[in-house]
N, C-alpha and C positions, 0 to 999 in steps of 0.2 A: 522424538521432538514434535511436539505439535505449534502450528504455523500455517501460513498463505504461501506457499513459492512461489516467487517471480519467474513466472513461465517466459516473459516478454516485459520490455521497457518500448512502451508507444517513443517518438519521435515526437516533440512540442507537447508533451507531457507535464504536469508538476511532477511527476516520478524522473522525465530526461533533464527535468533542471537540476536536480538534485543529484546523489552519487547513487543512487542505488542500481541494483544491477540483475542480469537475468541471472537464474538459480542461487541467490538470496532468501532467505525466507523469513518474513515478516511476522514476528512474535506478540508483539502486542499496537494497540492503536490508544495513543492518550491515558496510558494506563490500566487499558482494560488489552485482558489474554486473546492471543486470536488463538480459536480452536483449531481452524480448517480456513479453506477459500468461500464456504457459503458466510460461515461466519464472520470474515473480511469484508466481505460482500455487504452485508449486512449493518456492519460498523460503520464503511464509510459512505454507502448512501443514504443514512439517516442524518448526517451530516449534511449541513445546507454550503453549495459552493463560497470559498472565501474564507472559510473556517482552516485554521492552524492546528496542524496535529503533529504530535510526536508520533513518529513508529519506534521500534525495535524490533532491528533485526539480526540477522544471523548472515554471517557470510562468512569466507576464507578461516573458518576458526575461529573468530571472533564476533561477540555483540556488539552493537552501536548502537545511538539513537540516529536518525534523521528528522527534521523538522520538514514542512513539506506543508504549502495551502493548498483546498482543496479547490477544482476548479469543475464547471458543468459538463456534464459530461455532454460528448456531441448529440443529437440525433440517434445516427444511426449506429451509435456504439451499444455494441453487447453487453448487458449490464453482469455477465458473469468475466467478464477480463479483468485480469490483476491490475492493481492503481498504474 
């Protein structure tokens, strides 16, 4: 299965307001397939903060969607860490 895994859910996140959860893995972004985590990467920081996306993901056996706004990331955040 290719995907992003939810390595980590930050605390005060749009990923910890929503349901998503660590070892999750996030299939696609608005429609478009996630390959990997660079290409996660990639998806949602060309994304300007405030912007609405669907994910799909993969958890317990089952896909879902989540909705989820994007917000700025901090500073001094690592821009290779999952949403």
């Amino acid at each position: 299965m290719q995907g992003a895994l939810i390595a980590k859910v930050e605390p005060g996140t749009p990923a910890a307001a929503t349901d998503l959860s660590q070892g999750e893995v996030i299939l696609a972004v608005s429609g478009q397939a996630v390959r990997n985590k660079d290409d996660l990467i990639a998806k949602i920081t060309s994304l300007p903060p405030g912007t609405a996306v669907r994910l799909v993901v993969f958890g317990n056996g089952r896909k879902r969607a989540v909705e989820i706004r994007l917000d700025a990331l901090p500073e001094d955040t690592d821009r290779e860490a999952p949403p």
